[in-house]
C-alpha positions as CSV (number, residue, x, y, z in Angstrom):
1,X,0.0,0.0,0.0
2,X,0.9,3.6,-0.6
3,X,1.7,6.0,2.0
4,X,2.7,9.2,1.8
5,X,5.0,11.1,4.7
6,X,5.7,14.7,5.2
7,X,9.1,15.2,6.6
8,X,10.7,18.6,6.8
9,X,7.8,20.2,4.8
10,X,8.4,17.6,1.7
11,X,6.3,14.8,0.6
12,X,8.0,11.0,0.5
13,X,6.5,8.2,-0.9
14,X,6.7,4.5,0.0
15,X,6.6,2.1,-2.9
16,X,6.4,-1.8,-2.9
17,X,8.9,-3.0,-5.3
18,X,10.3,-6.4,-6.6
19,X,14.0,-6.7,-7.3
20,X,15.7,-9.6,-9.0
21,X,19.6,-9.4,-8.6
22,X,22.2,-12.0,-10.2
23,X,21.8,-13.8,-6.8
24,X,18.4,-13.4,-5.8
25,X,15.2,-11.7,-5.4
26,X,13.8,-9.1,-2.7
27,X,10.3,-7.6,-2.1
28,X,10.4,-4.3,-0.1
29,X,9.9,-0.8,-0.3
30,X,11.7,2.1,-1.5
31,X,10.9,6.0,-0.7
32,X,10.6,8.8,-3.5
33,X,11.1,12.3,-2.0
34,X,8.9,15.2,-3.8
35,X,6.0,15.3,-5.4
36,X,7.5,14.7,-8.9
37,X,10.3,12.1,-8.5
38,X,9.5,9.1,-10.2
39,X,10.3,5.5,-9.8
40,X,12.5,5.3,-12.6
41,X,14.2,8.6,-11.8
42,X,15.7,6.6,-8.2
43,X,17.1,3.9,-10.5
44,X,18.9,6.3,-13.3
45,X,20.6,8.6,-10.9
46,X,23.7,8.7,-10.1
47,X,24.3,6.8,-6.8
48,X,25.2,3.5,-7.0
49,X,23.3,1.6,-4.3
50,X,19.5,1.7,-3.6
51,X,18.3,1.1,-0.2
52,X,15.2,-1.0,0.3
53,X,13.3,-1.0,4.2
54,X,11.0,-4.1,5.0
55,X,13.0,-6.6,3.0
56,X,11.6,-10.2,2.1
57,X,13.6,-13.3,0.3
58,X,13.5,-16.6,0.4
59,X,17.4,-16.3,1.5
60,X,15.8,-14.4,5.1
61,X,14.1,-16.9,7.9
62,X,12.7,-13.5,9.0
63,X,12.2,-9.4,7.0
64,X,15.3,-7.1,7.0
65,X,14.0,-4.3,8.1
66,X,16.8,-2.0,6.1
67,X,19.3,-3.5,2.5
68,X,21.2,-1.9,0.2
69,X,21.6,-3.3,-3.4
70,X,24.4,-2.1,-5.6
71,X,22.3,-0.8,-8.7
72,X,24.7,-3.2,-11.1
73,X,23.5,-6.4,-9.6
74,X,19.9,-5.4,-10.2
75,X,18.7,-7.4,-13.8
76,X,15.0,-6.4,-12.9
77,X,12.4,-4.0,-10.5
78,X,8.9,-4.3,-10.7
79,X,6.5,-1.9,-9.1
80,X,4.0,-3.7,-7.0
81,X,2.1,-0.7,-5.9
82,X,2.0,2.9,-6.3
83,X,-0.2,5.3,-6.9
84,X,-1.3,6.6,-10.3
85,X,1.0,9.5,-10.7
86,X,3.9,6.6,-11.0
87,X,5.3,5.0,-13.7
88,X,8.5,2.7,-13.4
C-alpha cells in the first residue's frame, strides 16, 4: 500500500517493489522524495546503491527491516504498488 510522509515540509513516498539481482530476489519498499520524482528517476541517478526497508527473500528466515543493493546487480524492478502518478 501507498503512504505518503511529510518530513521537513516535503512529501515522501513508499513504494512496494520487486527486485531480481544475479543472486536473488527481494520484495520491499523504496521512498521517493517530492511530489514529482518518479520510480525510474531513483534507479537512473547517479548513486550506486539503492536502499530498500521491510525486506523479504526466500534467503531471510525472517524481513530485513533496512538493505542496500548495488544498482549493477539489479537485472529487474517491478513496481508492485503505487499510486497513479507513478510510472516505473
Amino acid at each position: 500500500m501507498q503512504k505518503k510522509k511529510r518530513k521537513a515540509g516535503r512529501e515522501i513516498r513508499r513504494v512496494k517493489v520487486w527486485v531480481k539481482t544475479i543472486n536473488s530476489t527481494y520484495t520491499g519498499f523504496i521512498y521517493l522524495p517530492g511530489k514529482r520524482k518518479r520510480f525510474s528517476d531513483i534507479i537512473n541517478d547517479e548513486r550506486e546503491f539503492i536502499s530498500i526497508t521491510d525486506v523479504e527473500s526466500k534467503d531471510f528466515a525472517v524481513p530485513k527491516p533496512f538493505l542496500v543493493i548495488n544498482k549493477e546487480l539489479i537485472e529487474l524492478m517491478e513496481v508492485l504498488e503505487s499510486d497513479k502518478k507513478e510510472s516505473a
